[in-house]
C-alpha positions as semicolon CSV with decimal commas, in nm:
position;residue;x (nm);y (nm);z (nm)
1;X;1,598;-0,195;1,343
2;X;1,298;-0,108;1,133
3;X;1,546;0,043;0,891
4;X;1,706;-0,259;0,819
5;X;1,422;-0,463;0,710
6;X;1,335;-0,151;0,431
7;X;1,527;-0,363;0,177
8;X;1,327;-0,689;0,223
9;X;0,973;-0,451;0,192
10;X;1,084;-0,198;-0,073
11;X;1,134;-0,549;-0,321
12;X;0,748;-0,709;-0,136
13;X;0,626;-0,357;-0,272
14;X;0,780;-0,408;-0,627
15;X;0,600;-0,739;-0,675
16;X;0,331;-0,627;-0,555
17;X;0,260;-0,292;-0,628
18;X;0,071;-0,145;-0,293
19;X;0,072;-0,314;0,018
20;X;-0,051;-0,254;0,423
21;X;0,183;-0,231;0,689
22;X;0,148;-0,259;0,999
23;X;0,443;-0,214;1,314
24;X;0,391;-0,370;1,647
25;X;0,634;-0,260;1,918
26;X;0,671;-0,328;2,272
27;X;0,882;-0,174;2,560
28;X;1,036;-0,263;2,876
29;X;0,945;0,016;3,148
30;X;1,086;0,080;3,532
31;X;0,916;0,146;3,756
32;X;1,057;0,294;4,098
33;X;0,933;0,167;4,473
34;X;1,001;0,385;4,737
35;X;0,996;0,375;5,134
36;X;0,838;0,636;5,358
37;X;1,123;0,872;5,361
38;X;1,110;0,884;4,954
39;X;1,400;0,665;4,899
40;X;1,412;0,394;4,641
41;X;1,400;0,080;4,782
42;X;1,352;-0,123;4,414
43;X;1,196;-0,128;4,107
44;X;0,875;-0,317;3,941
45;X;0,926;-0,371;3,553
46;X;0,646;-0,345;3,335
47;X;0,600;-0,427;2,939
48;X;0,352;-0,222;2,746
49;X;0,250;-0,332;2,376
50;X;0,260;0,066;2,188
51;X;-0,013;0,116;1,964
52;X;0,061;0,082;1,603
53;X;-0,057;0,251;1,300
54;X;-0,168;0,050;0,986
55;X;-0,038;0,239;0,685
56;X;-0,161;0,168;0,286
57;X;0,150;0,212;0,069
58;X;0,153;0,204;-0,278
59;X;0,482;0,365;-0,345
60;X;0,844;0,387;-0,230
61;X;0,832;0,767;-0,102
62;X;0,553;0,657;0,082
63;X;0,705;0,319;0,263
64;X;0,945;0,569;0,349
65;X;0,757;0,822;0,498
66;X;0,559;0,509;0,694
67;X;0,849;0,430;0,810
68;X;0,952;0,700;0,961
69;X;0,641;0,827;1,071
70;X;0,666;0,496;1,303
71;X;0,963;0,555;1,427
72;X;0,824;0,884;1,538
73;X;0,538;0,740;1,664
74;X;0,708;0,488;1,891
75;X;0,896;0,761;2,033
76;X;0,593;0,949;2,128
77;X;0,388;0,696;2,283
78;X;0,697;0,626;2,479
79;X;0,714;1,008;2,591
80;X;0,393;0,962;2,628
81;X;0,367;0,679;2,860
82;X;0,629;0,834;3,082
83;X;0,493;1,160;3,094
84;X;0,131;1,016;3,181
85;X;0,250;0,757;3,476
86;X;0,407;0,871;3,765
87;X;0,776;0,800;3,752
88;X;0,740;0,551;3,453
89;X;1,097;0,518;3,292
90;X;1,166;0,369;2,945
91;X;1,468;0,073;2,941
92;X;1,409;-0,064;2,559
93;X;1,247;-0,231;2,301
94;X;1,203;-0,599;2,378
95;X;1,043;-0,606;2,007
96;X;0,902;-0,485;1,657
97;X;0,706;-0,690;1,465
98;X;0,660;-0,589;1,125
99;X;0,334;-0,716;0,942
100;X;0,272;-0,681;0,589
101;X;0,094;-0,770;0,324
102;X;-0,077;-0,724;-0,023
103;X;-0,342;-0,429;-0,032
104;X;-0,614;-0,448;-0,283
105;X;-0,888;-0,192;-0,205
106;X;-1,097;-0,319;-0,452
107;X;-1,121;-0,680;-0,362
108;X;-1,284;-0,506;-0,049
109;X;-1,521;-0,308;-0,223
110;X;-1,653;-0,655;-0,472
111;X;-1,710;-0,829;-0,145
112;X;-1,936;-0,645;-0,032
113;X;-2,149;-0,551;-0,308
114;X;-2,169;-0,918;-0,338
115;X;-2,250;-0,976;-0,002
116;X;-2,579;-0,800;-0,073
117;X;-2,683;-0,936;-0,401
């Protein structure tokens, strides 16, 4: 899915020549109920909003590599998330939200020296 919108922020980063982005994901877990004798008598579900990762890109190799290092990062918190909370089980992605926009490091920087003159 994130993949597929790498055309759409590859041609954002041409205009603009560095941008932030920033991937918001969230996840659909199970979670089993059992009866006294430890059989499983149903199931609570439970959405969890992963932590993203804001990345500064001013490239192509590196919207790539932000890319993927999301990607591996969703994975992770999901392993995570499992691992941590007993018998958590992934189902899917209910959604990624992609947020993006022009970086400028400097505008930053003017604000606030001029904030203190």
């Amino acid at each position: 899915m994130i993949a597929h919108q790498k055309q759409r922020l590859l041609e954002f980063l041409r205009k603009n020549r560095s941008m932030k982005l920033d991937i918001r994901t969230k996840a659909l877990f199970e979670k089993p109920e059992y009866d006294d004798g430890g059989n499983e008598i149903g199931s609570q579900e439970l959405v969890y909003a992963l932590p993203s990762t804001r990345f500064n890109i001013s490239n192509e190799d590196e919207l790539t590599q932000a890319l993927e290092d999301s990607v591996k990062q969703i994975l992770l918190q999901i392993q995570n998330l499992e691992a941590s909370t007993s018998n958590l089980r992934f189902k899917k992605i209910l959604s990624i939200t992609i947020h993006y926009d022009r970086y400028d490091p400097t505008r930053a920087g003017r604000y606030y020296q001029n904030g203190l003159s």
